[in-house]
C-alpha positions as CSV (number, residue, x, y, z in Angstrom):
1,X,16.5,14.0,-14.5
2,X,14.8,10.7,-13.2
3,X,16.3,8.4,-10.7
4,X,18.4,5.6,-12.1
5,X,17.1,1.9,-13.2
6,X,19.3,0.3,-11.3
7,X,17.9,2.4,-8.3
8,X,14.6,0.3,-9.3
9,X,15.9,-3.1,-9.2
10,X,18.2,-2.5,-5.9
11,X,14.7,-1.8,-4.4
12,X,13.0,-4.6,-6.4
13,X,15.9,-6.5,-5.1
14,X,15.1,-5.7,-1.5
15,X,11.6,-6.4,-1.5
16,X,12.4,-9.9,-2.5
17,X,14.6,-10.6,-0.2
18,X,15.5,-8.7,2.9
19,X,14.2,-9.0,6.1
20,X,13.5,-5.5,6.3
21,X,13.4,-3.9,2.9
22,X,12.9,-1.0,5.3
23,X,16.4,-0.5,5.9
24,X,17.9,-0.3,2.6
25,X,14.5,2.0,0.8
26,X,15.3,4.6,3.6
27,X,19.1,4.6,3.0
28,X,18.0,5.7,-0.5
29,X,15.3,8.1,0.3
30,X,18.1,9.9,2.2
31,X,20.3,10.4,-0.4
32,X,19.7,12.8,-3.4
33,X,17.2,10.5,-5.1
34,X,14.7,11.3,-3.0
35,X,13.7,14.5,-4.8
36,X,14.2,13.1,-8.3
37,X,11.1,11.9,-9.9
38,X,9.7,9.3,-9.4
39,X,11.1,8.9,-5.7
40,X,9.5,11.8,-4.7
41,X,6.5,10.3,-4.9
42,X,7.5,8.2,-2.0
43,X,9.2,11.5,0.0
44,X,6.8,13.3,0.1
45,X,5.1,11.0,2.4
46,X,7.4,11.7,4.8
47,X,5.3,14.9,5.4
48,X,2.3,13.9,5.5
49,X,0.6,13.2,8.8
50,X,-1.8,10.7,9.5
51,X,-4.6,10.3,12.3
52,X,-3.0,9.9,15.2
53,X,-5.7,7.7,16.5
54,X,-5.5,5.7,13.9
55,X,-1.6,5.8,13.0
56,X,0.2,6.5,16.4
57,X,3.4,5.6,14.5
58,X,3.2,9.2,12.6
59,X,3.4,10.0,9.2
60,X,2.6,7.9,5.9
61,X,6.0,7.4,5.6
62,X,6.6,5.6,8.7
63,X,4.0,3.4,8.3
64,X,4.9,2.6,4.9
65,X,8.0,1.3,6.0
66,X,6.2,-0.7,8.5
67,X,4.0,-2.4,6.1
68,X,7.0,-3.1,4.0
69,X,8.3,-5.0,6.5
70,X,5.2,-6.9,7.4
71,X,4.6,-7.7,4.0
72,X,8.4,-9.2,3.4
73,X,7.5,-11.6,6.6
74,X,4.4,-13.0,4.7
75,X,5.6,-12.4,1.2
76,X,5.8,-16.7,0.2
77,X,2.1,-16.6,0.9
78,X,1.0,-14.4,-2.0
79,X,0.6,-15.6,-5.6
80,X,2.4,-12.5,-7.1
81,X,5.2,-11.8,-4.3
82,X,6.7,-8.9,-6.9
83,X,3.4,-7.4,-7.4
84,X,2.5,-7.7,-3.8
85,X,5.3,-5.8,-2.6
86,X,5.3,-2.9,-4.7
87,X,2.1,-2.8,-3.7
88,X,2.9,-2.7,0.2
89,X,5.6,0.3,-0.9
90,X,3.4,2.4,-2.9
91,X,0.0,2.1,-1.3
92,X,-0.7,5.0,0.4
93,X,1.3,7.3,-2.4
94,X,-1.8,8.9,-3.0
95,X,-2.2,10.4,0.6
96,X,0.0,13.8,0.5
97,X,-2.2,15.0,-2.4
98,X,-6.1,13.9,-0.5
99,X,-4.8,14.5,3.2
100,X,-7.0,17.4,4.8
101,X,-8.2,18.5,8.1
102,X,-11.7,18.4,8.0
103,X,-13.5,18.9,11.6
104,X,-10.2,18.8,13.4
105,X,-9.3,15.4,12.0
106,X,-6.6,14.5,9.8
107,X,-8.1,12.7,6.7
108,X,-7.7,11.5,3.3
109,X,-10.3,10.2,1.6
110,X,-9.9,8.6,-2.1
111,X,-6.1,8.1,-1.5
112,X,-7.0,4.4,-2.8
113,X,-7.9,5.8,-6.4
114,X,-5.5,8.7,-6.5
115,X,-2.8,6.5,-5.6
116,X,-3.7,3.8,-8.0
117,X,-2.2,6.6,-10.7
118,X,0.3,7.6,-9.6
119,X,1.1,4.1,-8.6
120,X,1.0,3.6,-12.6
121,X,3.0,6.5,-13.4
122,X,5.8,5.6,-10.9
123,X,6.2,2.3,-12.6
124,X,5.5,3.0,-16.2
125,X,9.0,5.1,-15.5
126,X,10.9,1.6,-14.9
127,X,9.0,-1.1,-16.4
128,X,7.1,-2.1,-19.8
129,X,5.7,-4.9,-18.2
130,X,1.4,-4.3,-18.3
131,X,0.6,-6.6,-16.4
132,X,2.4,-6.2,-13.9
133,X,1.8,-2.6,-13.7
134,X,-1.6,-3.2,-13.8
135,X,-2.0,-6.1,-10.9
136,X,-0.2,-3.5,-8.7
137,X,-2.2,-0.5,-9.4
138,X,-5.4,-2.6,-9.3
139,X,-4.2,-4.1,-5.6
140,X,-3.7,-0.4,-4.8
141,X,-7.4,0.8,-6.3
142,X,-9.2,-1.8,-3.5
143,X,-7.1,-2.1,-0.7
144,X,-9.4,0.0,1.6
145,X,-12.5,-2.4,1.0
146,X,-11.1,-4.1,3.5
147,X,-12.8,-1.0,6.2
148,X,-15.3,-0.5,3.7
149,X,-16.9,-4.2,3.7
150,X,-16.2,-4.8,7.2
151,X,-17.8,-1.5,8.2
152,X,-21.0,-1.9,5.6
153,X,-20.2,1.4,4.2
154,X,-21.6,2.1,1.0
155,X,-18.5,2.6,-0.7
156,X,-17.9,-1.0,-0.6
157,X,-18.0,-2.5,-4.1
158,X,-17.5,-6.3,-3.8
159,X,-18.1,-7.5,-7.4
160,X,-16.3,-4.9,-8.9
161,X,-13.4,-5.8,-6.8
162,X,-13.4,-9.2,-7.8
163,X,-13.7,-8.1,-11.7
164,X,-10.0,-6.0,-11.0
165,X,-7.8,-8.4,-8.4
166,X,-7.9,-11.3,-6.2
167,X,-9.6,-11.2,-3.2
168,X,-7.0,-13.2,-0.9
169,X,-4.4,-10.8,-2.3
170,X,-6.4,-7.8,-1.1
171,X,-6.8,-9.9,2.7
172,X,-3.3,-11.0,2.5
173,X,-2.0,-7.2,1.6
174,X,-5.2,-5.9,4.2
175,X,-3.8,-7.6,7.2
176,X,-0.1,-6.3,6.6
177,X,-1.4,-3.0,6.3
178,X,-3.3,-3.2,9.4
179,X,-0.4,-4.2,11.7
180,X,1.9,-1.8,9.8
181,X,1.5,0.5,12.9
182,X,2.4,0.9,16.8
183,X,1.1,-1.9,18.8
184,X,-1.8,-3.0,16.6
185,X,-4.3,-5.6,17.7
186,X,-3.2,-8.8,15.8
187,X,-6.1,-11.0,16.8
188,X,-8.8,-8.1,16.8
189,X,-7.1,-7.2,12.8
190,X,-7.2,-11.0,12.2
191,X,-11.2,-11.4,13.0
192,X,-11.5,-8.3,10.5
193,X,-9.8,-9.9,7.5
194,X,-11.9,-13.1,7.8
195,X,-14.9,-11.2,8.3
196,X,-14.3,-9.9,4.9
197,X,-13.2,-12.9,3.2
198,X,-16.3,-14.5,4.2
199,X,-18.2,-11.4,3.0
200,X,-16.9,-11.5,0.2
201,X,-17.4,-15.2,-0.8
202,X,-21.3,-14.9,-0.5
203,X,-21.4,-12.0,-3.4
204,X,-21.0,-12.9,-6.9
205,X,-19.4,-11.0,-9.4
């Protein structure tokens, strides 16, 4: 059993063009799609618990929902808006299977590259379309660089990035997924993104 198509394009529908895509993705995560593949992808995050210092708004799932929302405000801006907000819904799919406690902190490290496939295998289920596929699950692979070039950490990868998906996408997506929590610091998250824009611009592929 797999959840419908027309389940799909209701949500594809919503992240379009509502307000608050929010509001109608939880309506169906509430019913009994939620624990028919692929949906469950996005259910189980509902479980999974986040750094409370990091995400006060709770688990994965709630600030998934938050980010869906900021990305629908700021949609018109990106190149790809499709691609840019199945990216803001299936970002962090790849936390429930990387989140661990490690020193009495909640973690999960390398949900980036596991959720990039799952990210594939959840729309390979609806859609034939590569590239599209593709420009979501590659938006998915770097959006942590964001931490990781701001921060000088050595898992930032600049070039590489810029060989797999547009840069401003990744800054445009970054910042939505920064304020997709309780009472973030717009102006502080801001100075972030064009710190590594400009980061960014000084290293060639």
């Amino acid at each position: 059993m797999k959840v419908p198509n027309e389940i799909f394009f209701t949500v594809k529908t919503s992240l379009l063009n509502d307000k608050k895509p929010s509001e109608l993705i939880s309506s169906i995560l509430e019913g009994e799609n939620a624990s028919v593949f692929p949906f469950d992808m996005l259910s189980r995050l509902k479980q999974t618990e986040q750094s409370p210092r990091h995400h006060p708004e709770g688990s994965v799932w709630n600030h998934t929902m938050l980010v869906v929302d900021e990305a629908a405000r700021v949609r018109e801006k990106s190149k790809n808006a499709v691609v840019f907000m199945w990216t803001a819904l299936l970002h962090d799919i790849g936390k429930p299977d990387t989140t661990r406690i490690r020193k009495g902190k909640i973690t999960s490290y390398g949900h980036e590259k596991v959720g990039a496939a799952l990210a594939q295998k959840f729309l390979n289920e609806f859609s034939e379309d590569t590239a599209f596929i593709q420009a979501v699950v590659s938006l998915i692979r770097w959006h942590m660089q964001i931490l990781f070039v701001v921060n000088d950490l050595p898992f930032a990868d600049i070039p590489q990035m810029k060989r797999q998906t547009d840069v401003d996408e990744v800054a445009l997506f970054g910042l939505c997924d920064r304020l997709g929590r309780l009472n973030p610091n717009r102006k502080e998250e801001e100075k972030n993104i064009a710190v590594f824009l400009k980061k960014c611009c000084s290293v060639n592929e």
